[in-house]
C-alpha positions as CSV (number, residue, x, y, z in Angstrom):
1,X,3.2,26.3,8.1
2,X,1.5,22.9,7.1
3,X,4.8,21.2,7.4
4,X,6.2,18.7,9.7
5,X,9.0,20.7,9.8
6,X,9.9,22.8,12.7
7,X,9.1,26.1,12.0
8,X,12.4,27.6,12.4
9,X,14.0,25.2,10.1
10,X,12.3,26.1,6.5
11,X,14.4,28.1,4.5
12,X,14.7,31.7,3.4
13,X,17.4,31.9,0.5
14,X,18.7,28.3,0.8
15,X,19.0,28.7,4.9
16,X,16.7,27.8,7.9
17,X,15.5,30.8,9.6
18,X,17.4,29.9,12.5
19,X,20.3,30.7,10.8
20,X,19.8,34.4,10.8
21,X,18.7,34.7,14.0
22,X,21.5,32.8,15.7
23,X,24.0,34.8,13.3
24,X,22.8,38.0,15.1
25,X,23.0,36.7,18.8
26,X,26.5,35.5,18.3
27,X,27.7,39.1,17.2
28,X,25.8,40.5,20.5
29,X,26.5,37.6,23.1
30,X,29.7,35.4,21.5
31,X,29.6,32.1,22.6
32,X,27.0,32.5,25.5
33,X,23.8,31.8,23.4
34,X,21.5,29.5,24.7
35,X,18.6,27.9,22.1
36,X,15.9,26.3,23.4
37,X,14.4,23.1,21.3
38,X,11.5,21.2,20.9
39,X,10.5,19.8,18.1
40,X,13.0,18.3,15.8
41,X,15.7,19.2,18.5
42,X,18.4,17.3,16.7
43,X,17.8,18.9,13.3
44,X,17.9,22.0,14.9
45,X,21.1,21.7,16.9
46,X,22.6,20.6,13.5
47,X,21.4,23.9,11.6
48,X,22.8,26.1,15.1
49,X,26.3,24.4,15.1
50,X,26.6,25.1,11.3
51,X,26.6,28.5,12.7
52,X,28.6,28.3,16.2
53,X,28.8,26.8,19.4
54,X,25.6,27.5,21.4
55,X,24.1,25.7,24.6
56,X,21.0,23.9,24.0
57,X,17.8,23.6,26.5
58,X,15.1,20.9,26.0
59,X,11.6,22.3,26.0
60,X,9.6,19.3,26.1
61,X,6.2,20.4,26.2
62,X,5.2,24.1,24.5
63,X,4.1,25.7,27.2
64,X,4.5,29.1,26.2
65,X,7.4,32.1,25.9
66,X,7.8,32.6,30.3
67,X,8.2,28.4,29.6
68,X,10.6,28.8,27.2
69,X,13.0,30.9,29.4
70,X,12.7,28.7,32.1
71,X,14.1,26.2,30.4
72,X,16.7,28.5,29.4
73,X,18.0,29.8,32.4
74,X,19.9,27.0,33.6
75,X,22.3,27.1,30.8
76,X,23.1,30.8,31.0
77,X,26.7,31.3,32.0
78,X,27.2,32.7,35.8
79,X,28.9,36.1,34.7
80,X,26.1,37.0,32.6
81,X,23.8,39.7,34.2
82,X,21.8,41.0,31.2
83,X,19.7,38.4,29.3
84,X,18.8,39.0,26.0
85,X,15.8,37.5,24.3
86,X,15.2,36.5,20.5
87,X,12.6,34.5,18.7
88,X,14.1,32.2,16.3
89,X,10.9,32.7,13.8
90,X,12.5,36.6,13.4
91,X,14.8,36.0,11.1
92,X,15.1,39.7,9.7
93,X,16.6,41.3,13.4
94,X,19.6,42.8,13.2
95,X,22.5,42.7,15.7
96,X,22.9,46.1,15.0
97,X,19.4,47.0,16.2
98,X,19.6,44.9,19.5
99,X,22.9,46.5,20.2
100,X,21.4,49.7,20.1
101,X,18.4,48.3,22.3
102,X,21.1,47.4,25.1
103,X,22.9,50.1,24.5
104,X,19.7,52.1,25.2
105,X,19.0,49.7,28.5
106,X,22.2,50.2,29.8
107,X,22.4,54.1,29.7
108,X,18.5,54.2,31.2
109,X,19.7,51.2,33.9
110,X,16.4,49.7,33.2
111,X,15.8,46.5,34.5
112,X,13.8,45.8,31.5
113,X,13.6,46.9,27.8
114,X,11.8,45.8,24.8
115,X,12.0,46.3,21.0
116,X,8.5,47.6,20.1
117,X,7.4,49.2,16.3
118,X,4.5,50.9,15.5
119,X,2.1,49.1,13.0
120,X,-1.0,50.3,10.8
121,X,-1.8,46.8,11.3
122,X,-1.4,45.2,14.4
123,X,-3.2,42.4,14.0
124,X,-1.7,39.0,15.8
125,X,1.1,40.9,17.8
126,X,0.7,41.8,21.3
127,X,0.0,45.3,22.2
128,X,2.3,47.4,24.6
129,X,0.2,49.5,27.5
130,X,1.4,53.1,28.5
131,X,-0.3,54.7,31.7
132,X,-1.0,58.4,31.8
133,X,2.3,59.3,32.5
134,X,3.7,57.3,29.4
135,X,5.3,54.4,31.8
136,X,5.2,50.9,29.8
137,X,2.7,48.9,32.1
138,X,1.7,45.5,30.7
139,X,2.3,43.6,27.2
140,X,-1.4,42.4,26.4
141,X,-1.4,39.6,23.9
142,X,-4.0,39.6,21.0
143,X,-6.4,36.8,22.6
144,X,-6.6,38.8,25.5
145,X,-7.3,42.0,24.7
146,X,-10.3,44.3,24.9
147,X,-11.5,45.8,21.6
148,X,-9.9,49.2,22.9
149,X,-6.4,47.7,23.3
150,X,-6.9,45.9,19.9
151,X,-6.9,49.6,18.7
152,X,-3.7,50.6,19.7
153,X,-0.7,50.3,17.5
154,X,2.2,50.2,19.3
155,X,3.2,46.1,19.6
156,X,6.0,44.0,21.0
157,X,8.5,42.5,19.1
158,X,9.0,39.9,21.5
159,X,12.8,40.9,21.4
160,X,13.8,42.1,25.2
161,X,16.6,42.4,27.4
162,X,16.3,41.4,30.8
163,X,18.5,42.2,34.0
164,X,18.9,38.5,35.4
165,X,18.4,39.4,39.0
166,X,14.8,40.4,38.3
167,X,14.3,37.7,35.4
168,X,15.6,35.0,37.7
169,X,12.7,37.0,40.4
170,X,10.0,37.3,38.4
171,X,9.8,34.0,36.6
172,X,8.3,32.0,39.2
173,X,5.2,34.6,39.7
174,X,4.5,33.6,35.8
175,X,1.1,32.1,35.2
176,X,-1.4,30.6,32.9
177,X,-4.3,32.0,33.5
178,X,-4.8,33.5,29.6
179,X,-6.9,32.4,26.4
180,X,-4.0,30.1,25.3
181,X,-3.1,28.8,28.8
182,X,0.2,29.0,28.2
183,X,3.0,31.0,30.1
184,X,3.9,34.8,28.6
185,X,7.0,36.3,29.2
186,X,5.5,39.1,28.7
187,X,3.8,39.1,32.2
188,X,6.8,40.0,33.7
189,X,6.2,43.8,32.3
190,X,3.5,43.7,34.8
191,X,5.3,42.3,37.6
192,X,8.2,44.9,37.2
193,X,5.8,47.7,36.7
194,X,4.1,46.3,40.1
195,X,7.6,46.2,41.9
196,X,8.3,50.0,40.2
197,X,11.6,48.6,38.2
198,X,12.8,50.4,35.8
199,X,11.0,49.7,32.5
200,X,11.0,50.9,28.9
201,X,10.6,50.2,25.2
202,X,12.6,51.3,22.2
203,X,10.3,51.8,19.2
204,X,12.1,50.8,16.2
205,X,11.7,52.3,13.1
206,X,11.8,49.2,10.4
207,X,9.1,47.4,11.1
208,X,10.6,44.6,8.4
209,X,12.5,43.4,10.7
210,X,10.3,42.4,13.6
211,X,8.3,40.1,10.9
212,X,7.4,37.2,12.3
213,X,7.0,33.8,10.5
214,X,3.8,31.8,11.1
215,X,2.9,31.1,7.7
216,X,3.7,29.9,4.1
217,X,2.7,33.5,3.0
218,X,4.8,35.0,5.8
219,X,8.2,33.0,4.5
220,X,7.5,34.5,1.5
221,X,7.8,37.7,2.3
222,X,10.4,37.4,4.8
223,X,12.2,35.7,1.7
224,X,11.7,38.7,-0.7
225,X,12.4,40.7,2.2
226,X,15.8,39.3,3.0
227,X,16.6,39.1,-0.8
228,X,15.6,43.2,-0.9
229,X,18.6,43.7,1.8
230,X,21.2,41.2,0.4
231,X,20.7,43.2,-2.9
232,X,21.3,46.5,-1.1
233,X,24.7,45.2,0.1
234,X,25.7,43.9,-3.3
């Protein structure tokens, strides 16, 4: 971003991205949101509870997405058994389309589901593996693939939902043996496929609204984007 900022506090239409993304999880979870900060964790909490109430979790060293719900799980409230995961540098989801992702989970009793889209250019995301029989086996992220899996089109959102009993499972089998040494949540695709849970993606058909933002270029059209579908309800 070539800021000092943290990333999920610059601005599309006059508010940071965490704002959009923290307006969707309250209509699908209420109050039991958890956000997990880092960098700038006070200026963060400050753009959240402009929002609503959330829980906060300190992430003190960026150790990677499996890390980041670690840190997380703590704070999740007892009664909740299905844990639903955002990226606060996705500020173009909408609650309607993770409702109908745990809709979908809940009538397939999956123990896991993911938001996936189908991109002509997949380039940065990580790509979602089918075996022969079409079962979701593994989430391969970009650094790691071969060049055959760079070929494939099909990528992960990083948007999931997550029964607790097997996140609360899996989690500690995460490792960090990848290109960026860092812990994926993603890896825990493999471990359910490995344990035969139930697994599945819901390919979604507005690939606008998976954008992530990594870049000056890529808050620009995130911005144009947003402005695009505030002009469609006006």
């Amino acid at each position: 971003m070539k800021s000092d900022k943290a990333k999920v506090l610059h601005e599309i239409c006059g508010r940071p991205m965490i704002e959009y993304v923290m307006r969707a999880a309250m209509v699908v979870a209420g109050q039991n949101v958890v956000v997990v900060i880092g960098h700038q964790a006070e200026s963060v909490k400050k753009a959240v509870n402009r929002v609503g109430e959330a829980n906060f979790a300190l992430q003190e060293k960026q150790l990677g997405t499996g890390h980041a719900v670690m840190c997380a799980m703590p704070f999740i409230s007892a009664d909740v058994d299905q844990v639903v995961v955002l990226c606060g540098d996705v500020p173009l989801i909408k609650a309607a389309t993770i409702l109908g992702l745990s809709a979908d989970h809940r009538r397939h009793g999956r123990d896991i589901s993911l938001l996936a889209v189908s991109l002509d250019e997949p380039k940065g995301y990580g790509r979602i593996i089918f075996d022969d029989h079409g079962e979701l086996t593994a989430i391969v992220e970009e650094k790691d693939a071969t060049p055959a899996q760079k070929q494939i089109k099909v990528i992960n959102s990083g948007i999931y939902i997550i029964k607790r009993e097997f996140l609360e499972q899996s989690l500690p089998q995460l490792r960090s043996d990848n290109a960026q040494n860092e812990i994926y949540l993603t890896d825990v695709i493999g471990i359910g496929y490995r344990q035969n849970r139930k697994i599945g993606a819901v390919i979604s058909t507005d690939s606008d609204e998976i954008i992530g933002v990594n870049s000056r270029d890529d808050l620009q059209i995130a911005e144009s984007l947003m402005k695009q579908r505030d002009g469609e309800k006006s």
